[in-house]
C-alpha positions as CSV (number, residue, x, y, z in Angstrom):
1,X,42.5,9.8,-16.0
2,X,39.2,11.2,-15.0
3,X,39.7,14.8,-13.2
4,X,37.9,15.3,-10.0
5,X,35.9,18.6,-10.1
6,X,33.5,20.0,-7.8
7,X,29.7,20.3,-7.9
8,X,29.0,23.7,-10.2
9,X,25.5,23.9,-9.2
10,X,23.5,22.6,-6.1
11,X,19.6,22.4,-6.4
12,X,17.5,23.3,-3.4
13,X,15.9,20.3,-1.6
14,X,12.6,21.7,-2.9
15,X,13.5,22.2,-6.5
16,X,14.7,18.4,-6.7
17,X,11.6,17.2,-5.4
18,X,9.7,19.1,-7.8
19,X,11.7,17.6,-10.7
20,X,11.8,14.2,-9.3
21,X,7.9,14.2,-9.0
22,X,6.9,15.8,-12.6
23,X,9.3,13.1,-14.3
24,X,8.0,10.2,-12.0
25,X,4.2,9.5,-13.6
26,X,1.6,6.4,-11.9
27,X,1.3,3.3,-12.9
28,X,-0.9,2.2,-15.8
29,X,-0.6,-1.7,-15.9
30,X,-2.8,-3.6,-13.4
31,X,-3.1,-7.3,-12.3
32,X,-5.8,-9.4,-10.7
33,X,-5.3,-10.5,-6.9
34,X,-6.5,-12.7,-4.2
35,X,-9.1,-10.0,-1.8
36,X,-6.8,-11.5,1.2
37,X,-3.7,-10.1,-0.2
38,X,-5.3,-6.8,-1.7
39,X,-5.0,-4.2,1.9
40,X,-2.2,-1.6,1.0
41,X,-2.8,-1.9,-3.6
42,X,-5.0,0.3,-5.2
43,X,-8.0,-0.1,-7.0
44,X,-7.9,-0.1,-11.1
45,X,-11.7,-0.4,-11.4
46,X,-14.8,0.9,-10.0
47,X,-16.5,-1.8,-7.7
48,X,-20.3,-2.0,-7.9
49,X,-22.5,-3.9,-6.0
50,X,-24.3,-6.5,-7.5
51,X,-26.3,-7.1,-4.4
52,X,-27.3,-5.7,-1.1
53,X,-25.7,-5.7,2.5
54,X,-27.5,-6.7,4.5
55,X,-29.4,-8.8,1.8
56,X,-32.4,-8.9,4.1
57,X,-33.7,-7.4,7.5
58,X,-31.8,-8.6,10.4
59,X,-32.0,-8.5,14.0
60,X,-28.9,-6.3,15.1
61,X,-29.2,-7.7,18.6
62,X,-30.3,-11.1,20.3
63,X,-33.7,-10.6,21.7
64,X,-37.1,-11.3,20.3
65,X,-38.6,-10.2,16.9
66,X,-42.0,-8.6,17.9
67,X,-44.7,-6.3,16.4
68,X,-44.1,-3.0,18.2
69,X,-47.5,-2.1,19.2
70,X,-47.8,-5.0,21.4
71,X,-45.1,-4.1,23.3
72,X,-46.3,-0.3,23.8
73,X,-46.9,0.5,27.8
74,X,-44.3,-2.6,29.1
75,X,-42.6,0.2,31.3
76,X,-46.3,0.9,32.8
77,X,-48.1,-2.2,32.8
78,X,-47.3,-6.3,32.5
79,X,-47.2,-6.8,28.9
80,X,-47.0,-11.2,28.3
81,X,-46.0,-12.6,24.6
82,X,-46.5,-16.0,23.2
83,X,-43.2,-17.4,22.7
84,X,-43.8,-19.0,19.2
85,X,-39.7,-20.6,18.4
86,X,-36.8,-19.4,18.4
87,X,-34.3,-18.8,15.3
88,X,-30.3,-19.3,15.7
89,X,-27.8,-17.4,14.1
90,X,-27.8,-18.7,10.5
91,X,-31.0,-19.7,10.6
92,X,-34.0,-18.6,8.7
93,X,-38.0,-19.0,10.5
94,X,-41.0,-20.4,8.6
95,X,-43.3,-19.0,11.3
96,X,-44.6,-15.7,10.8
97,X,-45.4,-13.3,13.6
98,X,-48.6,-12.3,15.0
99,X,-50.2,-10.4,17.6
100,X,-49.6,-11.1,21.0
101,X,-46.4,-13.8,20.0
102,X,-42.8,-13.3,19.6
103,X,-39.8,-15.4,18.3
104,X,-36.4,-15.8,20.2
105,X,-34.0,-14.4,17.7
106,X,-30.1,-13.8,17.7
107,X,-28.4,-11.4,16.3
108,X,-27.6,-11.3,12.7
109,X,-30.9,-13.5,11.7
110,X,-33.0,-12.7,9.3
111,X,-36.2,-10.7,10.7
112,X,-39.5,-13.3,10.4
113,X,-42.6,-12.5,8.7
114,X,-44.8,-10.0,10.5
115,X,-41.9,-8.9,12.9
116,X,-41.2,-5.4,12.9
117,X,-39.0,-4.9,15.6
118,X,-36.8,-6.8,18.2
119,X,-36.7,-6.1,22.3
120,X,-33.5,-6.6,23.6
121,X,-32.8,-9.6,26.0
122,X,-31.8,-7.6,28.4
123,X,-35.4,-5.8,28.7
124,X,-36.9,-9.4,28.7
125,X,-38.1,-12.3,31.1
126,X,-39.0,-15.6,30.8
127,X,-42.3,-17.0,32.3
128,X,-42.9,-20.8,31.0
129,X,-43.7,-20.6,27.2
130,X,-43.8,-16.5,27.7
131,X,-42.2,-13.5,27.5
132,X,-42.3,-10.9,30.1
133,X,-41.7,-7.3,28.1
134,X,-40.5,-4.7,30.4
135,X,-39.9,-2.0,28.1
136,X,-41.5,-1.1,24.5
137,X,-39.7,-0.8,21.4
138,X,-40.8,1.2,18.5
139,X,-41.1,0.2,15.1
140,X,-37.6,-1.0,13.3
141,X,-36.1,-0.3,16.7
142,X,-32.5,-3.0,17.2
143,X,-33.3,-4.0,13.3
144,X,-30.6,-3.9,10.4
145,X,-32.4,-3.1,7.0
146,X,-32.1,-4.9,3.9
147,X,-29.2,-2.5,2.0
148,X,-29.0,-0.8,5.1
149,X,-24.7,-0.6,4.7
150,X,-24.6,-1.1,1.0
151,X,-27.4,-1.0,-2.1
152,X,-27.5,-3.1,-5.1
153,X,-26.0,-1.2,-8.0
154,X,-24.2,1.9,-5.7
155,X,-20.5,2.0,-6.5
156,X,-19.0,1.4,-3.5
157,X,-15.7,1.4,-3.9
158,X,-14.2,3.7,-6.6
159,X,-11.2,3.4,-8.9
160,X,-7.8,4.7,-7.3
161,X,-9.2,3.7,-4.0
162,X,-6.3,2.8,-1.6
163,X,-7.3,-0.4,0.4
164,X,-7.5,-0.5,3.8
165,X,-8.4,-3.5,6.0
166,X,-11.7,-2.3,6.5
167,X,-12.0,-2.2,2.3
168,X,-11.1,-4.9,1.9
169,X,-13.9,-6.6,3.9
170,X,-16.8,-4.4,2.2
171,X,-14.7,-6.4,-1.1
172,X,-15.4,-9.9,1.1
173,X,-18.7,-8.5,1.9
174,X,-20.2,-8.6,-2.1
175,X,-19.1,-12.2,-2.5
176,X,-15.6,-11.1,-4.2
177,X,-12.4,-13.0,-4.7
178,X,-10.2,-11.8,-6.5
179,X,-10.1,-7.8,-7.7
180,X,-8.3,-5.5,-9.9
181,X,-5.1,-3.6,-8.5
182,X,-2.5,-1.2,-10.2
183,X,0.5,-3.5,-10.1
184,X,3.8,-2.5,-8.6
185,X,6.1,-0.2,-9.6
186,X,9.5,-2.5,-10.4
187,X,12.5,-0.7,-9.5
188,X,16.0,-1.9,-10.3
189,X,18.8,-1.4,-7.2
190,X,22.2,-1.7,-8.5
191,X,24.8,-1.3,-5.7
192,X,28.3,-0.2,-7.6
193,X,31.8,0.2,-6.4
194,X,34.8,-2.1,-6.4
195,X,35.0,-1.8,-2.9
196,X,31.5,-3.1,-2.5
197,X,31.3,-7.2,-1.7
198,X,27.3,-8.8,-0.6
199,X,27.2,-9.8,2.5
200,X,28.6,-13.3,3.1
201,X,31.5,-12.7,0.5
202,X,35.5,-13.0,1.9
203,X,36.6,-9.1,2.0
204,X,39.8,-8.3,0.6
205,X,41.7,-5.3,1.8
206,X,40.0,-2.0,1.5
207,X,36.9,-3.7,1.2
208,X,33.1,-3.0,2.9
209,X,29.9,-4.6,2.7
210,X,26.9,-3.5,0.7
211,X,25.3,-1.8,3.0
212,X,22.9,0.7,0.8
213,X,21.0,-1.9,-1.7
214,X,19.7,-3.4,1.5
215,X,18.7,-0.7,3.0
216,X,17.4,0.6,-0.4
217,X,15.2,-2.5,-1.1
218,X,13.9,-2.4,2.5
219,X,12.8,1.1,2.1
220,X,11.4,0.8,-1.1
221,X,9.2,-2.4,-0.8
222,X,7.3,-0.8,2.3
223,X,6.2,2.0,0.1
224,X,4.6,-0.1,-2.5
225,X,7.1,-1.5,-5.2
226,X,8.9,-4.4,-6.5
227,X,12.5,-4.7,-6.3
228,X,15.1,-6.2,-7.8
229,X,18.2,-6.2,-6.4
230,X,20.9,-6.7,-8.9
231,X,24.7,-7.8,-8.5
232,X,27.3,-5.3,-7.3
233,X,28.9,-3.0,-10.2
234,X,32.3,-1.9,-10.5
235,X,33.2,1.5,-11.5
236,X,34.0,0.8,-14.9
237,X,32.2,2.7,-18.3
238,X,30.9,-0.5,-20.3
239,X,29.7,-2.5,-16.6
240,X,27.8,0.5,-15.5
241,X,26.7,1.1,-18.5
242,X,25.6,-2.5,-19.0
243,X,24.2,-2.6,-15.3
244,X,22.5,0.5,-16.2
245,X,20.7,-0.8,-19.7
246,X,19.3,-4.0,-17.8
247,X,18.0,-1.7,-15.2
248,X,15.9,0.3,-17.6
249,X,13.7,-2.8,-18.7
250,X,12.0,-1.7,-14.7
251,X,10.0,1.2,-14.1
252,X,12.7,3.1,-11.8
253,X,16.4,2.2,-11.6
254,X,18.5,3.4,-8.2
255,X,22.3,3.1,-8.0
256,X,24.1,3.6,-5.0
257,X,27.4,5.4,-5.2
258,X,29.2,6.6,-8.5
259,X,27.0,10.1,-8.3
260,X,29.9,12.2,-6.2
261,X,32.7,13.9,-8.4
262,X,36.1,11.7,-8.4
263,X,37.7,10.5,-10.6
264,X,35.8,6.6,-10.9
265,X,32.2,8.2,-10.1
266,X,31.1,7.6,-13.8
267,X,27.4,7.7,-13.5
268,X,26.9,11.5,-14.1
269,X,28.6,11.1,-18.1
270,X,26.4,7.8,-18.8
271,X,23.8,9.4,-18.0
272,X,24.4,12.0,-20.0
273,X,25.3,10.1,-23.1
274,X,22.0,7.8,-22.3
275,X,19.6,10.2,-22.1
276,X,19.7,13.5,-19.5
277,X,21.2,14.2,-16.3
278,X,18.3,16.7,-14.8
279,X,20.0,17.2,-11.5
280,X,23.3,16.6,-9.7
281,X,23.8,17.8,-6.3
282,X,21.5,18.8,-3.9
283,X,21.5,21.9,-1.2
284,X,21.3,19.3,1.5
285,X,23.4,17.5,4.8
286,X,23.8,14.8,4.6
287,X,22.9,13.6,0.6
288,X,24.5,16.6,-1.7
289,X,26.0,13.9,-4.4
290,X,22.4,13.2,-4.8
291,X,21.9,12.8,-9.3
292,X,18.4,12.5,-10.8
293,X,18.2,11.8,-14.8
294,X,15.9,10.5,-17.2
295,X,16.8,7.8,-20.0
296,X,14.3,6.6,-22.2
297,X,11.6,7.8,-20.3
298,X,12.7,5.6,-17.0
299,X,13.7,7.5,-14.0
300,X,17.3,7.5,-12.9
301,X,18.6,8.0,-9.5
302,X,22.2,8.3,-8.4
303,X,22.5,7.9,-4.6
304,X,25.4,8.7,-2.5
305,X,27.9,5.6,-1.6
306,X,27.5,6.9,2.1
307,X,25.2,5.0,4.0
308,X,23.5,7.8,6.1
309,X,23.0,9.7,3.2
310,X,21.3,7.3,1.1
311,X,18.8,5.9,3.3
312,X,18.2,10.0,4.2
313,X,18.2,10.4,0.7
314,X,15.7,7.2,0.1
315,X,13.3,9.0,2.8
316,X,13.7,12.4,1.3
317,X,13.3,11.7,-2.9
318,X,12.7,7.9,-3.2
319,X,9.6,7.3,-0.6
320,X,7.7,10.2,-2.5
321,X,8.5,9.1,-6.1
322,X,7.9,5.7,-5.8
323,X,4.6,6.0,-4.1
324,X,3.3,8.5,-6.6
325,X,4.4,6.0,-9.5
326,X,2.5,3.0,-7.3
327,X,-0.6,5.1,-6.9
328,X,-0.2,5.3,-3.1
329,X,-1.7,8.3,-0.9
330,X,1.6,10.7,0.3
331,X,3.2,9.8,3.6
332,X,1.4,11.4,6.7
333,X,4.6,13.1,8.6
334,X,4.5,12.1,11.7
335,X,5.9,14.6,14.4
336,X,6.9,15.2,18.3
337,X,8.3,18.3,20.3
338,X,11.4,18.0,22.4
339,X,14.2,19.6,24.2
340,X,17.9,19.3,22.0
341,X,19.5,16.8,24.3
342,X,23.2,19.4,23.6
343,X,24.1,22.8,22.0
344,X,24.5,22.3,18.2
345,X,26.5,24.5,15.9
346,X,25.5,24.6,12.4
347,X,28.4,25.3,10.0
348,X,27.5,23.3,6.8
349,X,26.0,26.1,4.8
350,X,23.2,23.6,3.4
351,X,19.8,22.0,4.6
352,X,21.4,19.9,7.6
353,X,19.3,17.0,8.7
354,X,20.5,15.7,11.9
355,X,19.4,12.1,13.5
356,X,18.5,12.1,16.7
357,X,17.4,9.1,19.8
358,X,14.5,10.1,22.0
359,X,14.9,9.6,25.7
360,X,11.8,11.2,26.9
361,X,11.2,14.5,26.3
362,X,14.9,15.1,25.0
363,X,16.4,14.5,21.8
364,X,20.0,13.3,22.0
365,X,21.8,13.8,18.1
366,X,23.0,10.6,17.1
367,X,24.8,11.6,14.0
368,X,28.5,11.0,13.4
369,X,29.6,11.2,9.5
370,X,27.7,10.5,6.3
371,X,29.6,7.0,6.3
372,X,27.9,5.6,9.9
373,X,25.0,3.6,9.2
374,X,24.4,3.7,12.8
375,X,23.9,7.2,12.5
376,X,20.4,6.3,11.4
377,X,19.9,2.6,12.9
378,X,20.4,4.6,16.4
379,X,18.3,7.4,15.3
380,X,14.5,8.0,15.8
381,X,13.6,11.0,13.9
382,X,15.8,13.6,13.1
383,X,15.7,17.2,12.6
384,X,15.5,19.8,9.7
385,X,18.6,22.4,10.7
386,X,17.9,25.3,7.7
387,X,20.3,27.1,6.4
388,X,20.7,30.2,7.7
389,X,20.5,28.5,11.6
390,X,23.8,29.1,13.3
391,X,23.2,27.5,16.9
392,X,21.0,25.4,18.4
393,X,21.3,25.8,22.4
394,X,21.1,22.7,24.6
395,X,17.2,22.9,25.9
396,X,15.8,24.4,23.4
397,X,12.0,22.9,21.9
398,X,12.5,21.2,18.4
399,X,10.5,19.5,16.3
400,X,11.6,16.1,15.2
401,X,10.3,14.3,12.7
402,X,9.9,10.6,13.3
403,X,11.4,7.5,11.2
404,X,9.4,4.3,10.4
């Protein structure tokens, strides 16, 4: 029998994130996809235009193309033009401009021959077959230039780009299809525990439902990856090893439970006879049975069986990993000020994060034990207690960082 023996050495929460990021590297494989389905990947190639946006001079409001001197002294004088046509959106005019005559134009149509500017409708009245002008325009004034957004040739988007909405309609405005993205990191969940049964499964006595691969999987596929989510493991040698050998043909593999220090929590030796445990316990409340290794070049996480910690946990290590090894920009933290909701005694001598539900202005803690999932499903952000805080008195401004 497996003795149980106590953590020898924690890391600082700032230490494992530096090892977990220099043994985490991007992506290198890419994939082709469908410009519709492209927002949120990032860019493996440089996109160049082959042609220009606009790809000729356009009106960039409905009006009437003119030739600017003849509208010069409308706001002094009656100044009458020869309505010559008129050209709908989509449309392209045969009829070239001349002095004294305009064309009706909407906005978005190609500017006609001889037309060198467009007066707004608004500035505009109709008289029979002409056009009252009651105030000049100067030359290319309410006109969109050929290549006035993008140039033939320019890069316009460059490689590593992170696609937006709004990128990926400068991709729908060259013509494009289909581009070139860094595919998705894969990362292998493997839940493990004898007491663990999926969802849906009969429990037997002393038995809970997989709470942390869901959770996990949820988590992870927002920040850019692929999971697979693999069968429950029980704490046995050969099946975690096993589990743990089909995980490493992905680019990450996460296991939840197994990394704390009793007797069946196994992970921590496979790892080492696999490749190299680089971490095991963390300086941290809740998440300290947190284990980071390496085998074959593939990163390994342990996770803690507890719920709250290992969706903390998944914020804390996972989210940053992962996006770095999918090319992603970091997370911007998002942040509010508020009054502690009660007086909170700090006694864990660790980084304590406690969750907390906003009401207002006033943060109520929400936490209850490392094993209540609801301590985060009720939470809305939580806050980073260091370690040498005692006493947090009810009232006082805190900064709470916010959850998804």
């Amino acid at each position: 029998m497996r003795e149980m023996e106590p953590f020898k050495l924690l890391v600082s929460q700032e230490k494992a994130e530096e090892i977990v990021l220099e043994n985490c590297t991007p992506i290198e494989d890419t994939e082709s996809v469908k410009i519709e389905a492209s927002a949120g990947r990032v860019l493996a190639v440089d996109v160049r235009a082959d042609r220009s946006v606009p790809p000729f001079d356009r009106s960039a409001m409905d009006g009437y193309a003119v030739i600017a001197k003849d509208t010069f002294g409308a706001d002094t004088k009656e100044v009458l033009l020869r309505l010559d046509g008129v050209i709908h959106a989509g449309e392209v005019s045969d009829v070239r401009v001349s002095g004294g005559r305009c064309i009706q134009i909407a906005t978005g149509s190609p500017l006609p021959e001889g037309a060198d500017s467009v007066v707004m409708v608004e500035y505009t009245e109709k008289r029979g077959d002409e056009i009252l002008i009651t105030r000049p325009v100067y030359p290319g004034a309410n006109v969109s230039n050929k290549g006035e957004d993008i140039v033939e040739g320019d890069v316009v988007l460059e490689k590593g780009t992170f696609l937006t909405p709004a990128k990926t309609g400068t991709l729908a405005a060259l013509g494009l299809t289909e581009i070139e993205v860094y595919s998705k990191p894969r990362v292998a969940v493997i839940p493990t525990g004898k007491e663990i049964v999926s969802p849906g499964e009969q429990l037997a006595p002393g038995q809970i439902y997989d709470i942390n691969s869901y959770t996990l999987l949820t988590v992870l596929e927002k920040h850019g990856v692929s999971v697979e989510q693999f069968p429950v493991a029980a704490d046995e040698i050969e099946t975690l090893k096993e589990a743990l050998t089909q995980g490493l043909e992905y680019d990450m593999v996460v296991l939840s439970g197994g990394s704390s220090v009793g007797e069946k929590d196994l992970l921590a030796g496979i790892l080492t006879e696999l490749g190299e445990v680089l971490f095991h316990g963390v300086q941290i409340k809740p998440g300290k049975p947190t284990l980071f290794g390496i085998v074959n070049n593939t990163p390994v996480f342990g996770m803690p069986g507890y719920p709250t910690s290992c969706l903390s946990n998944a914020y804390i290590f996972l989210v940053p990993a992962v996006r770095k090894m999918a090319r992603l920009p970091s997370v911007y933290e998002r942040t509010v000020t508020a009054k502690i909701g009660k007086r909170i005694v700090s006694s864990s001598g660790r980084r304590q994060f406690l969750t907390v539900r906003l009401e207002g202005d006033v943060a109520h803690p929400v936490y209850k034990h490392s094993g209540a999932i609801t301590s985060m499903a009720q939470a809305d952000g939580y806050v980073i207690l260091p370690v040498n805080l005692d006493v947090i008195e009810e009232g006082e401004s805190i900064e709470v960082i916010l959850l998804d």
